[in-house]
Biopython code that builds the backbone (N, CA, C, O; Angstrom):
import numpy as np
from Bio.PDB.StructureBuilder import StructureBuilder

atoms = [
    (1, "UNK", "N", (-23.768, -226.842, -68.066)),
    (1, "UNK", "CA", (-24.989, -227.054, -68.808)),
    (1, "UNK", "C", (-24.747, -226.692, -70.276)),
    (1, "UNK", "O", (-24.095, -225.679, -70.527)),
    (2, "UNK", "N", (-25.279, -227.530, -71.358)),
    (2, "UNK", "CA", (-24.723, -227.499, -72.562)),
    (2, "UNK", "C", (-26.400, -227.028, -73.151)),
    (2, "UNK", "O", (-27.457, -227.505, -72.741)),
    (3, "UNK", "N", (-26.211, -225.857, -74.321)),
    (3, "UNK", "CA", (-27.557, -225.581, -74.852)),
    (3, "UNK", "C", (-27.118, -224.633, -76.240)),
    (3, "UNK", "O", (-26.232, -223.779, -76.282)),
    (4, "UNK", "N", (-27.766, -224.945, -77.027)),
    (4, "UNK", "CA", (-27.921, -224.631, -78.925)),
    (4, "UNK", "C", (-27.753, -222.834, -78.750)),
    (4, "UNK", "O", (-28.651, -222.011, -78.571)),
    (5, "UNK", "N", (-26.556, -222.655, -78.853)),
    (5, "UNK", "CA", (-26.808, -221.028, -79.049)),
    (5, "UNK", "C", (-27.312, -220.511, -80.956)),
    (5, "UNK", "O", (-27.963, -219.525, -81.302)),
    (6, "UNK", "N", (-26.840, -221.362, -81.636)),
    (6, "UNK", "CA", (-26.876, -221.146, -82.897)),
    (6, "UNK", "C", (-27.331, -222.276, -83.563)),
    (6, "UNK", "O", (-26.362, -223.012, -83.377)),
    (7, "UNK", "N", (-28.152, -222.956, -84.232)),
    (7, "UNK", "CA", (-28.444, -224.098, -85.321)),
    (7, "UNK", "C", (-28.788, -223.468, -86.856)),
    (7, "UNK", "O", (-29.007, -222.298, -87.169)),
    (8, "UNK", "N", (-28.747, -224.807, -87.774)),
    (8, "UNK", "CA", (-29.171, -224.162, -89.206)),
    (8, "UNK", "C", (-29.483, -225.770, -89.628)),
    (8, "UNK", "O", (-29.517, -226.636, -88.754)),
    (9, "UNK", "N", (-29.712, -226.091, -91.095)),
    (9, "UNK", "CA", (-29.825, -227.090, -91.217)),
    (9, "UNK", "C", (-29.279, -226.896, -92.725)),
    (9, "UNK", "O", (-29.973, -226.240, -93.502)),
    (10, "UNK", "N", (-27.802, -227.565, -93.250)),
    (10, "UNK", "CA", (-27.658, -227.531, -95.005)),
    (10, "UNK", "C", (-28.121, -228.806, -95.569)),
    (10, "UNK", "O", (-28.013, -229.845, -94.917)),
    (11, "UNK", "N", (-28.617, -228.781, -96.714)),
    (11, "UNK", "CA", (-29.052, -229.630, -97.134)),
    (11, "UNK", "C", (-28.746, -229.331, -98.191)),
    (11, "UNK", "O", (-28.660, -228.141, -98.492)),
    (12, "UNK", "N", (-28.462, -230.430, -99.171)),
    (12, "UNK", "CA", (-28.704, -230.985, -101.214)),
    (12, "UNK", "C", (-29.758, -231.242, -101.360)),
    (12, "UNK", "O", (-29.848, -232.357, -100.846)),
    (13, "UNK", "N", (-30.843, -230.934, -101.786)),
    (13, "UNK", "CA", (-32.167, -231.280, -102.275)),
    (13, "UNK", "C", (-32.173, -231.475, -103.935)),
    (13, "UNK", "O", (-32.052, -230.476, -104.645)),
    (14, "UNK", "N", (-32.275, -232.406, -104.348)),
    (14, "UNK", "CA", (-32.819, -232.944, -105.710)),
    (14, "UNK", "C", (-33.919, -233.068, -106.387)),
    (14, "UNK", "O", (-34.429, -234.185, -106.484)),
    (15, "UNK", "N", (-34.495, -231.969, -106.979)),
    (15, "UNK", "CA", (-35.635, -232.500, -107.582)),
    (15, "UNK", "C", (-35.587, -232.736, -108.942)),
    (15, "UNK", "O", (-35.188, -232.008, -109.851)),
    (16, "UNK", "N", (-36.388, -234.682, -108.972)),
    (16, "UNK", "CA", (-36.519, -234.867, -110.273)),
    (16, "UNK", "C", (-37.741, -235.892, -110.748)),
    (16, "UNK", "O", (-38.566, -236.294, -109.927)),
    (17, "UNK", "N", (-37.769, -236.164, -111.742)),
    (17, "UNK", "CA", (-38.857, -236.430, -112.093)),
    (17, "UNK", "C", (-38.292, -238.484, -112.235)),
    (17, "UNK", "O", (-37.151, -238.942, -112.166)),
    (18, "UNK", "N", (-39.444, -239.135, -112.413)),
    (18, "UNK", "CA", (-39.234, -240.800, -112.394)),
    (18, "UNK", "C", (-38.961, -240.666, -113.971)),
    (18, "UNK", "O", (-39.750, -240.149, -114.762)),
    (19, "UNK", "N", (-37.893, -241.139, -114.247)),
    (19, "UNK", "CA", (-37.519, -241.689, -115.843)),
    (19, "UNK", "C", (-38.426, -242.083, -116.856)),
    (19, "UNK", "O", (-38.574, -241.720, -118.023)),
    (20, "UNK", "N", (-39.079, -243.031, -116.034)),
    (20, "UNK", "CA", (-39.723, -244.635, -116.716)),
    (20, "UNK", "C", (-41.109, -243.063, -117.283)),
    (20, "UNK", "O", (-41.478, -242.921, -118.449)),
    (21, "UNK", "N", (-41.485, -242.338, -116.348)),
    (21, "UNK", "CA", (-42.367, -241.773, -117.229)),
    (21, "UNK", "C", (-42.202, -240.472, -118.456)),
    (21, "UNK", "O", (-43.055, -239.587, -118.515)),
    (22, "UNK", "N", (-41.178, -240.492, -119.262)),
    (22, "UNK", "CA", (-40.342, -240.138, -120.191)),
    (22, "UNK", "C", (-41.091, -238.515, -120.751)),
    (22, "UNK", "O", (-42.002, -238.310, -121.553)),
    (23, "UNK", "N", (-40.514, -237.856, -120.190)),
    (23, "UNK", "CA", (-40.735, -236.528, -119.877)),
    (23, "UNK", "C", (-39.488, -236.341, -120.722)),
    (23, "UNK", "O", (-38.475, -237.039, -120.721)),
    (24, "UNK", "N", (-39.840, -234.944, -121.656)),
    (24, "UNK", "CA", (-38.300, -234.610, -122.141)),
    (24, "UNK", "C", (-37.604, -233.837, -121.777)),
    (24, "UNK", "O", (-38.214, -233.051, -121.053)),
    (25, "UNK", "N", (-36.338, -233.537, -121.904)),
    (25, "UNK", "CA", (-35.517, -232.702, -120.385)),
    (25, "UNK", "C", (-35.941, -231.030, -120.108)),
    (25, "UNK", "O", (-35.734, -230.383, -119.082)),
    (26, "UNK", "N", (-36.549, -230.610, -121.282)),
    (26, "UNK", "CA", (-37.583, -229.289, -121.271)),
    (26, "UNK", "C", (-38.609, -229.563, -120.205)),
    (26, "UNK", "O", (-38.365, -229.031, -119.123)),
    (27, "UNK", "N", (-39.638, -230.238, -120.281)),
    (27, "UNK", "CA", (-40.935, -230.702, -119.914)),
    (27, "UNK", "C", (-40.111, -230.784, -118.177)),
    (27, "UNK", "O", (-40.190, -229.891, -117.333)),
    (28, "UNK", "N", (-39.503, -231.856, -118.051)),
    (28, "UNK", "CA", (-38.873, -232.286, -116.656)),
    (28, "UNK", "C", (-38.297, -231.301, -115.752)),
    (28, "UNK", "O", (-38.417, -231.192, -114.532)),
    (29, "UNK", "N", (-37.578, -230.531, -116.688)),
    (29, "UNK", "CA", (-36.864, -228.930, -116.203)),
    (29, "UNK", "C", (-38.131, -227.647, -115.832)),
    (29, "UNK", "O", (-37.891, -226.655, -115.144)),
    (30, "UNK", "N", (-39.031, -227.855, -116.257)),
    (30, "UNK", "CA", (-40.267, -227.139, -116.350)),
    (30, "UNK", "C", (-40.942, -227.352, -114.991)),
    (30, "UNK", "O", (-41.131, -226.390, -114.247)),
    (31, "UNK", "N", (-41.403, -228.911, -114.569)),
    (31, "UNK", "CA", (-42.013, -230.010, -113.887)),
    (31, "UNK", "C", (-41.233, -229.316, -112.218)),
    (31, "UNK", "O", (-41.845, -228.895, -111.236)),
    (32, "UNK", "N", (-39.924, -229.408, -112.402)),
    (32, "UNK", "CA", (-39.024, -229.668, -111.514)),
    (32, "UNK", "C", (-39.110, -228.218, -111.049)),
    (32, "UNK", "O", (-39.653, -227.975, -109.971)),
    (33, "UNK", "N", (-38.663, -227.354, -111.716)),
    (33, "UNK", "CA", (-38.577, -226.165, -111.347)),
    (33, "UNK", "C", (-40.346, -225.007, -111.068)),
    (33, "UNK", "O", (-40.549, -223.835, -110.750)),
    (34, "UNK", "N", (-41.013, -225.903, -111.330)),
    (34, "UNK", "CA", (-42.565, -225.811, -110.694)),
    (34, "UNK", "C", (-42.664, -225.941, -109.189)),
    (34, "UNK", "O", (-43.316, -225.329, -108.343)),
    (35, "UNK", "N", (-41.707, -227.052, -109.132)),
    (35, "UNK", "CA", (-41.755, -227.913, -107.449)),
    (35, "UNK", "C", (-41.471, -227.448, -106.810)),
    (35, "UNK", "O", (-42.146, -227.206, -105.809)),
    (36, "UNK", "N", (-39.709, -226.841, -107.098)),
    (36, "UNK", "CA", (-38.948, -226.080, -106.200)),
    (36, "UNK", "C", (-39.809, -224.949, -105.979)),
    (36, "UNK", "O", (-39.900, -224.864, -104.755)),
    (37, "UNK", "N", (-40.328, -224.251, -106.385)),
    (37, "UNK", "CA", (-41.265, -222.804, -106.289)),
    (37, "UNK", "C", (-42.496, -223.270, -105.121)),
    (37, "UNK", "O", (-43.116, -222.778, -104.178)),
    (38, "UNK", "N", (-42.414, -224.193, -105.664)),
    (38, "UNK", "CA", (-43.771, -224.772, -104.517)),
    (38, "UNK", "C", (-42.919, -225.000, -102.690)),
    (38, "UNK", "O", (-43.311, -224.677, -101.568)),
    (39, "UNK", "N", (-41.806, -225.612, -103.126)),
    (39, "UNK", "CA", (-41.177, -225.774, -101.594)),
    (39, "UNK", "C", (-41.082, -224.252, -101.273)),
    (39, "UNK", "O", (-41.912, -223.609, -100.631)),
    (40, "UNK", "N", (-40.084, -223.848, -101.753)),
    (40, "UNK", "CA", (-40.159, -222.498, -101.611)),
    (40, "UNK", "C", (-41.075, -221.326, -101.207)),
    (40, "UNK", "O", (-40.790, -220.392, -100.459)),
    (41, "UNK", "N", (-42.261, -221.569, -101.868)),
    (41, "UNK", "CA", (-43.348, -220.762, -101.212)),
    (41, "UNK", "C", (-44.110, -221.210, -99.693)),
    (41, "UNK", "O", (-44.759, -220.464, -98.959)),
    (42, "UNK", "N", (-43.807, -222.649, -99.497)),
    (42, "UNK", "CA", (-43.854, -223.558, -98.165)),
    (42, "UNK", "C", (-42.963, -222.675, -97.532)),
    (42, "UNK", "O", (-43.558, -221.964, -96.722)),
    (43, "UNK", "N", (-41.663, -222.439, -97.606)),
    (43, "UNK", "CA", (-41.016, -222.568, -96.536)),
    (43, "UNK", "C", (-41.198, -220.855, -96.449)),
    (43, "UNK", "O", (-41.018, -220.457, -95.298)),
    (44, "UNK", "N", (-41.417, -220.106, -97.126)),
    (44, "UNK", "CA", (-42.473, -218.523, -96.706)),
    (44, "UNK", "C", (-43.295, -218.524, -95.970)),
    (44, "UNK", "O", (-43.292, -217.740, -95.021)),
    (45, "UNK", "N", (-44.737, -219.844, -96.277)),
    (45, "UNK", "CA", (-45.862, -219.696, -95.381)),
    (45, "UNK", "C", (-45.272, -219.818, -94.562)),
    (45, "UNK", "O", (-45.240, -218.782, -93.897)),
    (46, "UNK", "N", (-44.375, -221.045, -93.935)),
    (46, "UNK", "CA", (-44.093, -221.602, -92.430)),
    (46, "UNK", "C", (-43.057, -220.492, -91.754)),
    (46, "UNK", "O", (-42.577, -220.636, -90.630)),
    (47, "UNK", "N", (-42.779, -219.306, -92.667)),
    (47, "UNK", "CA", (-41.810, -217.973, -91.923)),
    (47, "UNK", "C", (-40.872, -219.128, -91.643)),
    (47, "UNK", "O", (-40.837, -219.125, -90.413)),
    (48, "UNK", "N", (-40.210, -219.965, -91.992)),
    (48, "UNK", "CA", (-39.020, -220.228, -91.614)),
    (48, "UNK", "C", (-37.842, -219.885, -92.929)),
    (48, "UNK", "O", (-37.963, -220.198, -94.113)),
    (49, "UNK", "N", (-36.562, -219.057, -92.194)),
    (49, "UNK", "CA", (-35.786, -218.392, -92.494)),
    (49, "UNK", "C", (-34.947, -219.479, -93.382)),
    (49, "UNK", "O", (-34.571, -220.549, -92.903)),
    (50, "UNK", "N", (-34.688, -219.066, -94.780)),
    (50, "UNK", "CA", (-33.760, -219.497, -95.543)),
    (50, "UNK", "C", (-33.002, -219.234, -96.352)),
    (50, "UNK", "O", (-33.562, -218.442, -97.111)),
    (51, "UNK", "N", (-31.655, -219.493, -96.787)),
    (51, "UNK", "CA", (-31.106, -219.232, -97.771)),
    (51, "UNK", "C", (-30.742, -219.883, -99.251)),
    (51, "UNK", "O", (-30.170, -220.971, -99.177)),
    (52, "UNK", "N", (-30.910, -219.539, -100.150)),
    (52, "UNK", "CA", (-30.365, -220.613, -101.524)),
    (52, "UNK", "C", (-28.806, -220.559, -101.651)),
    (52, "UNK", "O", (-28.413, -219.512, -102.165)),
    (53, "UNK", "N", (-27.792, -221.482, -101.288)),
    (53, "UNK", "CA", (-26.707, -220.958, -101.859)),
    (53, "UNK", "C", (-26.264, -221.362, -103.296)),
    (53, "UNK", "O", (-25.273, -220.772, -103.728)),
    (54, "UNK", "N", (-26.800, -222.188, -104.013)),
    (54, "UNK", "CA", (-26.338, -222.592, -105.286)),
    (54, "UNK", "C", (-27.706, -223.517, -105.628)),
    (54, "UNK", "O", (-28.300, -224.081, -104.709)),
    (55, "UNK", "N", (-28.167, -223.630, -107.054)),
    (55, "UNK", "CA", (-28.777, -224.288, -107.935)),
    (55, "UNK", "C", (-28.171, -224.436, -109.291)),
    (55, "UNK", "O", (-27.623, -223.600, -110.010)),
    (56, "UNK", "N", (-28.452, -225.950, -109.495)),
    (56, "UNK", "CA", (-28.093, -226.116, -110.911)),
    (56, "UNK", "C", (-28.768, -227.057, -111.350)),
    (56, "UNK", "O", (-29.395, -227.867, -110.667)),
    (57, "UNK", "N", (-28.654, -227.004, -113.038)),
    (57, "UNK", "CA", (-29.691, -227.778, -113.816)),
    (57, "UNK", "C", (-29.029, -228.725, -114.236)),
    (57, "UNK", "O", (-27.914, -228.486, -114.701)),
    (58, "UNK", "N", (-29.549, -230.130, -114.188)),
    (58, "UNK", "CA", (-28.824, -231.387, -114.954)),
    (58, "UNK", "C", (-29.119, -231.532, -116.041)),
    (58, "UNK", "O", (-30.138, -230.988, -116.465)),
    (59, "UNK", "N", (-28.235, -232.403, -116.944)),
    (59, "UNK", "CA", (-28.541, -232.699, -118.245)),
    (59, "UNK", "C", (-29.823, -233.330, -118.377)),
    (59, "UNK", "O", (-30.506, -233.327, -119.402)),
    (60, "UNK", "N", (-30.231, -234.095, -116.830)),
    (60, "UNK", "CA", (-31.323, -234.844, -117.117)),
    (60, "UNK", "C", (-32.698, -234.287, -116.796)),
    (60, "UNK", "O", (-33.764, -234.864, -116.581)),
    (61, "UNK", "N", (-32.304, -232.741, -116.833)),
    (61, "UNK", "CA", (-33.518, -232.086, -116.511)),
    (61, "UNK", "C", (-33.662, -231.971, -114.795)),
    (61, "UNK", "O", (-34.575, -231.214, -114.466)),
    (62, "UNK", "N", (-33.281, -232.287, -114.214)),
    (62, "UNK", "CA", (-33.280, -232.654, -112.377)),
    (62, "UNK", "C", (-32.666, -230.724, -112.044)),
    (62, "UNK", "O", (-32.079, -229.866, -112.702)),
    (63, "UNK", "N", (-33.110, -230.811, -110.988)),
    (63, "UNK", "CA", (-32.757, -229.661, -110.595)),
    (63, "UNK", "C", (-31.864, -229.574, -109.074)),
    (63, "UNK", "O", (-32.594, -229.500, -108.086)),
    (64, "UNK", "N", (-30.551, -229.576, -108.843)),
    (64, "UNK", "CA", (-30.003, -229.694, -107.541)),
    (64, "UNK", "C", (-29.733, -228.001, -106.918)),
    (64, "UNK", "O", (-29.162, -226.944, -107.184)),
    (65, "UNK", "N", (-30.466, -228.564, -106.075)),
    (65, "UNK", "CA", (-30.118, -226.685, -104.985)),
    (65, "UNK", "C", (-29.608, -227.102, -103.314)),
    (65, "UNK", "O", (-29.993, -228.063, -102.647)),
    (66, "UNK", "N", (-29.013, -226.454, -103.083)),
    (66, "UNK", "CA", (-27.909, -226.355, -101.642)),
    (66, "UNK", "C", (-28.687, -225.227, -100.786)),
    (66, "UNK", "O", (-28.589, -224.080, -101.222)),
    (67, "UNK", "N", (-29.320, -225.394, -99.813)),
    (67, "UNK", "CA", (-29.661, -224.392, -99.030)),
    (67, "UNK", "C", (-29.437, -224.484, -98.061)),
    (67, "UNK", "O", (-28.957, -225.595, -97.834)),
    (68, "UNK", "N", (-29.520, -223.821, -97.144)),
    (68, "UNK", "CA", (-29.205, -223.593, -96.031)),
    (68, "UNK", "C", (-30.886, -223.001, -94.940)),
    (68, "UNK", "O", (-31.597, -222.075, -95.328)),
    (69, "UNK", "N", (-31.103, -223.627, -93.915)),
    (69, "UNK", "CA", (-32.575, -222.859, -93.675)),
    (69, "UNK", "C", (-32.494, -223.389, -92.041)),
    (69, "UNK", "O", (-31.874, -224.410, -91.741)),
    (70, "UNK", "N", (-33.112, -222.661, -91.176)),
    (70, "UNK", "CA", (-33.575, -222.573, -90.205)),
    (70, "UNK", "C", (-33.910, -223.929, -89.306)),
    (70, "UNK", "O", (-34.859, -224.590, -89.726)),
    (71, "UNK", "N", (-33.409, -224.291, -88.421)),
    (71, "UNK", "CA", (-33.510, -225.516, -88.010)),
    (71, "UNK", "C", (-34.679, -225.159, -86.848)),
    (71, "UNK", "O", (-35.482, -226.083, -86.723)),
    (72, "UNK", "N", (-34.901, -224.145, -86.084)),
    (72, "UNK", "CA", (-36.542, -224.504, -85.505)),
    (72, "UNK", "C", (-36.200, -223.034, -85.338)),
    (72, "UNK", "O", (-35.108, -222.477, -85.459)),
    (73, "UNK", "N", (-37.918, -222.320, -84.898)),
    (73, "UNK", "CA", (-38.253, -221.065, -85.113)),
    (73, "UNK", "C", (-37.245, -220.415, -83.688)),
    (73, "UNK", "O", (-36.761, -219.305, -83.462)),
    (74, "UNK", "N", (-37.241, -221.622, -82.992)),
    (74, "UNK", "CA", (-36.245, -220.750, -81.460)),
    (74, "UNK", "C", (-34.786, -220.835, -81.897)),
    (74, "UNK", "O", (-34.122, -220.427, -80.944)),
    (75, "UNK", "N", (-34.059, -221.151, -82.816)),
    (75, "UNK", "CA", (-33.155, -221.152, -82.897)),
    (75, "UNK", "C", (-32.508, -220.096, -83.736)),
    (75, "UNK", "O", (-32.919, -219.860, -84.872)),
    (76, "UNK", "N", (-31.344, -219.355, -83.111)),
    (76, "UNK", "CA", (-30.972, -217.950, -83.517)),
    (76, "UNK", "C", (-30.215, -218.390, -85.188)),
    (76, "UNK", "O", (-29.663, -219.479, -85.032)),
    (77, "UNK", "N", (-30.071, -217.999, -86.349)),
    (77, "UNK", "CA", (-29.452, -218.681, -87.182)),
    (77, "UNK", "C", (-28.766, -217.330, -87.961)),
    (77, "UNK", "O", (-28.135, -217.589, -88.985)),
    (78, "UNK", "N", (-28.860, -215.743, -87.491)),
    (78, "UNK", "CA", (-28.182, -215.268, -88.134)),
    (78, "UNK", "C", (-26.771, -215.353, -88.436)),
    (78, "UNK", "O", (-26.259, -215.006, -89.501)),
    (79, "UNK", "N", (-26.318, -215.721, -87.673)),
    (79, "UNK", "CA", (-24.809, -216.439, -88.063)),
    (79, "UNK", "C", (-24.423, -216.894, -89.101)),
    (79, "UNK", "O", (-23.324, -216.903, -89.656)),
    (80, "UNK", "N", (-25.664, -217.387, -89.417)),
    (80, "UNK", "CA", (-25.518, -218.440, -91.116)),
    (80, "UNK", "C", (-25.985, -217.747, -92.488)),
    (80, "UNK", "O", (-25.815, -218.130, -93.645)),
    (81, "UNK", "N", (-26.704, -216.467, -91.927)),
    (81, "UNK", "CA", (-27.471, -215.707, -93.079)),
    (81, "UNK", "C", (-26.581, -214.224, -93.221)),
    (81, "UNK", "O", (-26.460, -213.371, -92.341)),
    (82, "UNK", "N", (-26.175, -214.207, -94.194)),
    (82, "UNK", "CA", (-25.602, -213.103, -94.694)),
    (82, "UNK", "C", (-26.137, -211.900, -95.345)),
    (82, "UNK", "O", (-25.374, -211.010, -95.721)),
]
sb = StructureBuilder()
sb.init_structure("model")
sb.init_model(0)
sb.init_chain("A")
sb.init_seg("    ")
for serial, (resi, resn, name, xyz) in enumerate(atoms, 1):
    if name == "N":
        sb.init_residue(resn, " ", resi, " ")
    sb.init_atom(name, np.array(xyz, "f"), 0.0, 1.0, " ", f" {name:<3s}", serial, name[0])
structure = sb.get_structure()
Protein backbone atom coordinates (compact mmCIF):
# COMPACT_ATOMS: atom_id res chain seq x y z
CA UNK A 1 0.00 0.00 0.00
CA UNK A 2 1.52 3.26 -1.19
CA UNK A 3 0.58 6.63 0.97
CA UNK A 4 2.14 10.52 1.21
CA UNK A 5 4.34 10.37 4.27
CA UNK A 6 5.72 13.87 3.46
CA UNK A 7 4.32 16.56 0.66
CA UNK A 8 5.16 20.38 0.08
CA UNK A 9 4.40 22.31 -2.88
CA UNK A 10 7.57 24.80 -4.60
CA UNK A 11 6.50 27.20 -6.59
CA UNK A 12 7.91 30.67 -8.73
CA UNK A 13 5.23 33.08 -8.24
CA UNK A 14 5.44 36.37 -10.27
CA UNK A 15 3.87 39.28 -9.42
CA UNK A 16 3.36 41.95 -11.91
CA UNK A 17 1.52 44.50 -13.08
CA UNK A 18 -0.13 44.69 -17.15
CA UNK A 19 2.38 47.04 -19.11
CA UNK A 20 -0.16 48.60 -21.43
CA UNK A 21 -1.30 50.34 -18.10
CA UNK A 22 2.12 52.25 -17.67
CA UNK A 23 2.85 52.33 -14.10
CA UNK A 24 6.45 53.46 -13.39
CA UNK A 25 8.81 50.80 -12.04
CA UNK A 26 8.49 52.66 -8.41
CA UNK A 27 4.61 52.77 -8.56
CA UNK A 28 4.62 48.87 -10.02
CA UNK A 29 7.29 47.79 -7.33
CA UNK A 30 5.00 49.46 -4.72
CA UNK A 31 1.60 47.81 -6.49
CA UNK A 32 3.39 44.42 -6.55
CA UNK A 33 4.86 44.27 -3.34
CA UNK A 34 1.29 45.39 -1.78
CA UNK A 35 0.05 41.99 -3.38
CA UNK A 36 2.60 39.78 -2.20
CA UNK A 37 1.71 41.02 1.52
CA UNK A 38 -1.78 40.37 0.69
CA UNK A 39 -0.99 36.57 -0.43
CA UNK A 40 0.98 36.34 2.37
CA UNK A 41 -1.36 37.42 4.97
CA UNK A 42 -3.88 34.72 3.04
CA UNK A 43 -1.73 32.10 3.49
CA UNK A 44 -1.59 33.10 7.68
CA UNK A 45 -5.41 33.27 7.76
CA UNK A 46 -5.64 29.74 6.02
CA UNK A 47 -2.67 28.52 8.90
CA UNK A 48 -1.12 26.94 6.06
CA UNK A 49 2.61 26.47 6.73
CA UNK A 50 5.16 28.31 4.56
CA UNK A 51 8.39 29.22 3.66
CA UNK A 52 10.01 32.22 1.45
CA UNK A 53 13.19 30.96 0.05
CA UNK A 54 14.28 33.82 -2.23
CA UNK A 55 12.63 37.15 -3.65
CA UNK A 56 13.76 39.45 -6.12
CA UNK A 57 12.94 42.66 -7.78
CA UNK A 58 12.94 43.13 -11.64
CA UNK A 59 14.01 45.91 -13.57
CA UNK A 60 10.47 45.95 -14.61
CA UNK A 61 9.25 46.48 -11.29
CA UNK A 62 7.69 42.61 -11.12
CA UNK A 63 8.44 40.94 -8.11
CA UNK A 64 9.64 37.01 -8.33
CA UNK A 65 9.55 34.92 -4.99
CA UNK A 66 10.29 30.98 -4.66
CA UNK A 67 8.42 29.46 -1.84
CA UNK A 68 7.93 26.60 -0.65
CA UNK A 69 4.36 25.93 1.41
CA UNK A 70 2.26 23.23 2.61
CA UNK A 71 0.51 21.06 0.23
CA UNK A 72 -2.73 20.13 2.49
CA UNK A 73 -3.23 20.69 6.28
CA UNK A 74 -2.79 16.55 6.70
CA UNK A 75 0.29 16.52 5.19
CA UNK A 76 3.47 16.34 7.49
CA UNK A 77 5.95 18.97 5.70
CA UNK A 78 8.53 19.48 8.39
CA UNK A 79 11.03 17.93 6.36
CA UNK A 80 10.93 20.88 4.10
CA UNK A 81 10.89 23.63 6.85
CA UNK A 82 13.98 24.45 8.49
Amino acid sequence: MKRVRAACILQTLVFSQRPELGFSREHALKNNRDEFERYKANLEYTSTRYQIDDTAEQEDGSLVVHIRKQYNENSDVSEYFK
